[in-house]
N, CA and C of each residue as an Amber inpcrd file, in Angstrom:
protein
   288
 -91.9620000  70.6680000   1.5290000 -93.3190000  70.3160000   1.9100000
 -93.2680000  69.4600000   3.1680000 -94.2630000  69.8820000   4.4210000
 -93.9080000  69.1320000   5.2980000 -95.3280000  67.8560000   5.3410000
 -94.0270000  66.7720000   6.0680000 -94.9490000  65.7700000   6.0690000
 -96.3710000  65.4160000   6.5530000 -97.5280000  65.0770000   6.5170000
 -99.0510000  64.5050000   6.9080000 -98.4540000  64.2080000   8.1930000
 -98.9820000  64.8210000   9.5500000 -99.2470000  64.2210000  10.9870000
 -99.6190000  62.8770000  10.8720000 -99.3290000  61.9770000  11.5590000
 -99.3850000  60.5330000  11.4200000-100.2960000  60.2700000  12.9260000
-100.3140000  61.1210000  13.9110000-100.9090000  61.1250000  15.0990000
-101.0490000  62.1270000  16.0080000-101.3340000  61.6510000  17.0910000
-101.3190000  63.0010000  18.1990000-101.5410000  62.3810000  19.5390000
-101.0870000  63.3380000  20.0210000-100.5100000  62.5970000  21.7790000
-101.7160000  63.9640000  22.7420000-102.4040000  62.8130000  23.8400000
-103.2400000  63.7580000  25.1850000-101.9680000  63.4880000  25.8910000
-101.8370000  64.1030000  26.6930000-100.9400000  64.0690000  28.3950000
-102.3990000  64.5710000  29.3190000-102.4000000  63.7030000  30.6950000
-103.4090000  63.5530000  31.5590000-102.6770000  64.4930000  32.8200000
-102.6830000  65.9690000  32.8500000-101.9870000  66.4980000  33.4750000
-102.0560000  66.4100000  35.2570000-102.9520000  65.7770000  35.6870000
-103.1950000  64.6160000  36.7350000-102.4230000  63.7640000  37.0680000
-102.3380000  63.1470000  36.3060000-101.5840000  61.6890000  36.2190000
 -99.8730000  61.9780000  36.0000000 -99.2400000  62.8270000  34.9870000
 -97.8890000  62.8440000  35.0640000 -97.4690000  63.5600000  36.4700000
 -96.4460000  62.9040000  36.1550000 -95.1370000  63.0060000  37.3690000
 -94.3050000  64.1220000  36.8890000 -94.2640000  64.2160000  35.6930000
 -92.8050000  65.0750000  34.9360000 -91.6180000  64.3240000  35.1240000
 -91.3530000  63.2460000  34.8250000 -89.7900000  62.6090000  35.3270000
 -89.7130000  62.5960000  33.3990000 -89.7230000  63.2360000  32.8430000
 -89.4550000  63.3510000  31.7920000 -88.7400000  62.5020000  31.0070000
 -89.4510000  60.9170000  31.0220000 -88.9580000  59.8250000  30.2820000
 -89.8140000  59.9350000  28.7890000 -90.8570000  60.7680000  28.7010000
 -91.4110000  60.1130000  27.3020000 -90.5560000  61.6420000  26.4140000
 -90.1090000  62.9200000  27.2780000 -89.7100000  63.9390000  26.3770000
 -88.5340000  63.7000000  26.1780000 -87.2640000  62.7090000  26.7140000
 -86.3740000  62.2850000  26.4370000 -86.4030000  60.5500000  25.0110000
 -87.6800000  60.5710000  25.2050000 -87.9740000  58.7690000  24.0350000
 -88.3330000  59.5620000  22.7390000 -89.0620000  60.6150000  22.7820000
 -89.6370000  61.1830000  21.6820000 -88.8050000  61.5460000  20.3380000
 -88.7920000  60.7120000  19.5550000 -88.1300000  60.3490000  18.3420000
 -88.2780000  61.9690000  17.5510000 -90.0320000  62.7240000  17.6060000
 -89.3270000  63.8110000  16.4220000 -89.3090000  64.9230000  17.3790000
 -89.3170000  64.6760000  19.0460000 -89.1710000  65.8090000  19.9230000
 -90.5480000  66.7750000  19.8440000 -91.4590000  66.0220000  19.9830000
 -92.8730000  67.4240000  20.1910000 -93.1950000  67.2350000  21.4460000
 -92.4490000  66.7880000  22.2310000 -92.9980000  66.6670000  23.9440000
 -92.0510000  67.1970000  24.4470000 -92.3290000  68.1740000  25.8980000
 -91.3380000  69.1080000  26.5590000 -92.0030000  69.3400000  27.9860000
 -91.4690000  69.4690000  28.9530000 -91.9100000  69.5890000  30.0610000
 -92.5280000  71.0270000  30.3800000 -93.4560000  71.5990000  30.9720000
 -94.4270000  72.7730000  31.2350000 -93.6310000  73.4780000  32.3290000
 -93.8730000  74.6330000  32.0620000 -93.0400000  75.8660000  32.6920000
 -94.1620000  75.8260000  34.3630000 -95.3380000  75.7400000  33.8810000
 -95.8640000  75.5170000  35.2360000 -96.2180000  74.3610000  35.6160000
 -96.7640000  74.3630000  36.6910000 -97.0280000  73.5180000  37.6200000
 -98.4330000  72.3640000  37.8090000 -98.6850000  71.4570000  38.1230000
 -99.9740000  70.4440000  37.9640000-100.3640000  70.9430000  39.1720000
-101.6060000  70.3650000  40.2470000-102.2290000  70.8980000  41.2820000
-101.0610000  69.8640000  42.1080000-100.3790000  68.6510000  41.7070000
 -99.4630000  68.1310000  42.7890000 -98.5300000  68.3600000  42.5460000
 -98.3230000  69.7920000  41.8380000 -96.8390000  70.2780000  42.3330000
 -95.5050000  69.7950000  41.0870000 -96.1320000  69.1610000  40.3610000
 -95.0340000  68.6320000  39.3880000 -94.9060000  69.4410000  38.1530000
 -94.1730000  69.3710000  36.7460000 -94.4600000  70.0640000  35.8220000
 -94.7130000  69.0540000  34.8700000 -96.2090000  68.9420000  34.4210000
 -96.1400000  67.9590000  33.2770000 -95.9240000  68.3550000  32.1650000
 -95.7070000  66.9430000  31.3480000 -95.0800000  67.0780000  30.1220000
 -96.5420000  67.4380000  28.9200000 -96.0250000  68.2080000  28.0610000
 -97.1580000  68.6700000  27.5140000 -96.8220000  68.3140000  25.5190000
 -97.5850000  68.0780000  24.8260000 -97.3880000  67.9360000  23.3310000
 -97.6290000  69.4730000  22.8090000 -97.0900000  69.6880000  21.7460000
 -96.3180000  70.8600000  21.0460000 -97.5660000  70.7590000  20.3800000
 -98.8590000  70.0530000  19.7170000 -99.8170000  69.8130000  19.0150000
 -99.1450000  69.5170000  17.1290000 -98.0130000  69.4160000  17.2120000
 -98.1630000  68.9830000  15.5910000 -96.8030000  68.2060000  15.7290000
 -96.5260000  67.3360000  14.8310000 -95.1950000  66.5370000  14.1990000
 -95.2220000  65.0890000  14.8910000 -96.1120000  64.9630000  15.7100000
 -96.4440000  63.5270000  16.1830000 -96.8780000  62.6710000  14.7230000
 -95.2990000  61.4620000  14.9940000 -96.0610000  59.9930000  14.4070000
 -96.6660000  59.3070000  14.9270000 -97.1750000  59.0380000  16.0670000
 -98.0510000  58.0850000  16.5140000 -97.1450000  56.9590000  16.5170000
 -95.7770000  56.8250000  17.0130000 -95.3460000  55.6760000  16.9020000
 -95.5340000  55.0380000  18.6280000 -95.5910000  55.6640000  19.6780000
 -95.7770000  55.3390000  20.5310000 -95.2150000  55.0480000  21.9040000
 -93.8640000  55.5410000  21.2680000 -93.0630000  55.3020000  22.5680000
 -93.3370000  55.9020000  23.5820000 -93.6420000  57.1000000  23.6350000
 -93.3700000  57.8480000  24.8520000 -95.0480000  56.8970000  25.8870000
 -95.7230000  56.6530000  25.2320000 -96.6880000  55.8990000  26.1010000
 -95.8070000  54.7390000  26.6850000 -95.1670000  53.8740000  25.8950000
 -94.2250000  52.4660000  26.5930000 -93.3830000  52.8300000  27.3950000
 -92.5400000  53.8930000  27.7310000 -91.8740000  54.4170000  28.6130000
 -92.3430000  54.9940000  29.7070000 -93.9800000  55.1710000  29.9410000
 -94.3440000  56.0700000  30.5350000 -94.5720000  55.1560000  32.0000000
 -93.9150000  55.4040000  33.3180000 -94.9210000  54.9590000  34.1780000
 -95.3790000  54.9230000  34.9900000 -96.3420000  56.0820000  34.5280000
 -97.6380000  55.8470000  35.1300000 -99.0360000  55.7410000  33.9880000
 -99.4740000  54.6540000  34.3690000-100.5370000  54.4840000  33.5140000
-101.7360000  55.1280000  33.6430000-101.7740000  55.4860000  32.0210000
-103.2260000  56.4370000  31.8300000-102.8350000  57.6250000  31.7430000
-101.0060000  58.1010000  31.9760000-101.1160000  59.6440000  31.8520000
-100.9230000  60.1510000  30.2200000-100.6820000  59.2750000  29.4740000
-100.1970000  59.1530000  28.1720000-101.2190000  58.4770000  27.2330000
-101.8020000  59.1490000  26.2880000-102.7690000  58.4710000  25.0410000
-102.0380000  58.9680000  23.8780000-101.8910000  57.7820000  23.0500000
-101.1060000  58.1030000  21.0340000-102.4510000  57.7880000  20.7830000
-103.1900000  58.8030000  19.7040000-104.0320000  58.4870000  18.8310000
-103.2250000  58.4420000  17.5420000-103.3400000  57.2860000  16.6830000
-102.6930000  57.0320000  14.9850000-103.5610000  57.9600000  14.2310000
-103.0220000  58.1790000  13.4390000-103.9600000  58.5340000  12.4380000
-104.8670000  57.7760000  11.5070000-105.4980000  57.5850000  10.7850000
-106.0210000  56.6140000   9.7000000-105.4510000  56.7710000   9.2070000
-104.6750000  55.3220000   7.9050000-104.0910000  55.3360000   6.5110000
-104.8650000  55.5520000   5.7370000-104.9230000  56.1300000   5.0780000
-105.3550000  56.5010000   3.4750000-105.5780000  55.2880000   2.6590000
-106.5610000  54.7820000   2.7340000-106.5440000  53.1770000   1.7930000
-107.8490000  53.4900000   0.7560000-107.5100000  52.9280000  -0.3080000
-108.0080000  53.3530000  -1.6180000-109.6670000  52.3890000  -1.0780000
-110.6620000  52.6690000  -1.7660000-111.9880000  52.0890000  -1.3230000
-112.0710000  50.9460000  -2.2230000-111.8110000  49.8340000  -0.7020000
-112.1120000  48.0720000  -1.4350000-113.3100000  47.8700000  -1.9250000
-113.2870000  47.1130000  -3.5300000-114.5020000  46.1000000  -3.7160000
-115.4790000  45.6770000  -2.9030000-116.6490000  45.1210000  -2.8010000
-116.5700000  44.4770000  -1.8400000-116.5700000  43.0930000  -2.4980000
-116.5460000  41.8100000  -1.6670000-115.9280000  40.7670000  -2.3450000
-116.9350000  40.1710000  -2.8030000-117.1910000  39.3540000  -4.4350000
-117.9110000  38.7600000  -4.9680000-118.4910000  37.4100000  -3.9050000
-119.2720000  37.1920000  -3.9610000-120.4380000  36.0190000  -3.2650000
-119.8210000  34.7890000  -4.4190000-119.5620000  33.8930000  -4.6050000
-119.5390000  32.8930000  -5.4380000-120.3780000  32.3160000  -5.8490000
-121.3950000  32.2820000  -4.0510000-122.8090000  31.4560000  -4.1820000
-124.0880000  32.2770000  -4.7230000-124.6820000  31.6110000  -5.6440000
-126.0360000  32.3900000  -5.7580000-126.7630000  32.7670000  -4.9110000
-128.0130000  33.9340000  -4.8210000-129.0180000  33.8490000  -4.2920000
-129.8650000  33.4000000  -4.6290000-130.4070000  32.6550000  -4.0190000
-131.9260000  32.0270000  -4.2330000-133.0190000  32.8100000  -3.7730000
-133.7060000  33.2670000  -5.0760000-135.0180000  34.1180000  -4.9420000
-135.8890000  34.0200000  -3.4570000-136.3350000  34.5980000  -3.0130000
-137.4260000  34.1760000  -1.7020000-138.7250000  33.9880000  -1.8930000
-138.8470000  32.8860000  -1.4690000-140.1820000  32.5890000  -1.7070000
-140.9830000  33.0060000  -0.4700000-142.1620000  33.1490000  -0.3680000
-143.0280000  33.6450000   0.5520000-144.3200000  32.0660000   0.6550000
-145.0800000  31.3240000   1.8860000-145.4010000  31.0460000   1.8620000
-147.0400000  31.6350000   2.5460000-147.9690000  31.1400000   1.6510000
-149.5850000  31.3660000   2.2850000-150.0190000  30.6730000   2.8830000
């Protein structure tokens, strides 16, 4: 059974260079450099669309800023209480 996506990665195909520092950081390898070309001539790096954890490196390695977004996923958290008031309410009174 394969594991729940934990995240997902944009590449700003504008903005990369292709010096292929985040497809060399990428811990489960879903980033790879593009067979073609950006309008300046480079090959950016592109996400595979699945097996991203959202851990984030390849954004901290990246640099140029803004060509790289990790969206996390949400955790799964069971639905909190909400927390008891200690203090009473005091009825409202209305004045005439």
């Amino acid at each position: 059974m394969a594991a729940q996506p934990r995240g997902h990665v944009t590449i700003d195909n504008e903005e990369c260079k292709g010096c292929g520092l985040c497809v060399e950081a990428c811990p489960p390898g879903v980033l790879s450099l593009a067979a073609g070309l950006n309008p300046y001539g480079y090959h950016p790096a592109t996400y595979s669309g699945e097996g991203c954890t959202g851990c984030g490196i390849c954004f901290y390695c990246c640099p140029e800023p803004g060509a790289i977004t990790v969206f996390k996923a949400a955790a799964d958290k069971p639905a909190e209480k909400p927390a008891e008031s200690s203090r009473q309410e005091a009825p409202h009174a209305t004045t005439l």
